[in-house]
C-alpha positions, 0 to 999 in steps of 0.5 A: 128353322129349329132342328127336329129330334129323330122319330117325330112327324114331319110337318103337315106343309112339307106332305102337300101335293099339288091338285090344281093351281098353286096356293098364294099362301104357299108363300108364307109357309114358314113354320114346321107344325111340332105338337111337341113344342105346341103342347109340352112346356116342361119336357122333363116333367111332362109325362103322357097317361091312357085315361079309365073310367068316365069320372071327367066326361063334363071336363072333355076326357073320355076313357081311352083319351090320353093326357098330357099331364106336366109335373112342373107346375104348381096344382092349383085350385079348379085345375085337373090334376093326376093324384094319388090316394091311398094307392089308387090314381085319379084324375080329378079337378082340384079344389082347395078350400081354405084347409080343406082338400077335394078332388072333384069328379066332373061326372054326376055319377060320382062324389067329391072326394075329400081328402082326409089328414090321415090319407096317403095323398100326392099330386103327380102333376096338372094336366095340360091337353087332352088327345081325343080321337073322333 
């Protein structure tokens, strides 16, 4: 078993209690649950981010639900992407057309939004999860 960094959570199977008969897959019980290791590849590059607004509700992200969001990689076409234009930041689903640059909201209620040569633009990174509470 891998040796676990201070301050994450113990694993699920490690809190079990026992409320009748032993489980027979008690026995292949091997693996700690580390949603660090399930969810981040690049640790270094990887950073979390609280989502605003509703532009990306058909997509699964919600406002308040946070992101996970990985530097790392390479954005590319149709992935979610956290940018910045001209100051503000956004989350959007990339396209890339030829030349052409878009950022496309997965909500009806807004527009793509092309990206202009004489726009201030950068791509912080791909988002990789979503946390979503029930």
């Amino acid at each position: 078993m891998s040796e676990r960094e201070p301050g994450y959570p113990e694993a699920l199977a490690d809190n079990r209690r026992s409320a009748g008969f032993p489980s027979p897959a008690d026995d292949y019980l091997e693996l700690k649950l580390d949603l660090n290791n399930l969810l981040i590849k690049h640790r270094e590059a990887t950073f979390f981010l609280r989502v605003e607004g509703d532009s990306m509700v058909g997509a699964g992200i919600h406002s308040g639900d946070l992101i996970i969001v990985d530097r790392a990689l390479q954005a590319q076409h149709k992935k979610v992407v956290v940018a910045v234009l001209d100051g503000e930041l956004l989350v959007r689903r990339l396209s890339l057309q030829g030349s052409e640059i878009s950022l496309v909201a997965e909500n009806s209620d807004f527009t793509d939004i092309k990206i202009a040569e004489a726009s201030s633009f950068e791509i912080w990174g791909t988002v990789t999860n979503v946390i979503h509470e029930l």
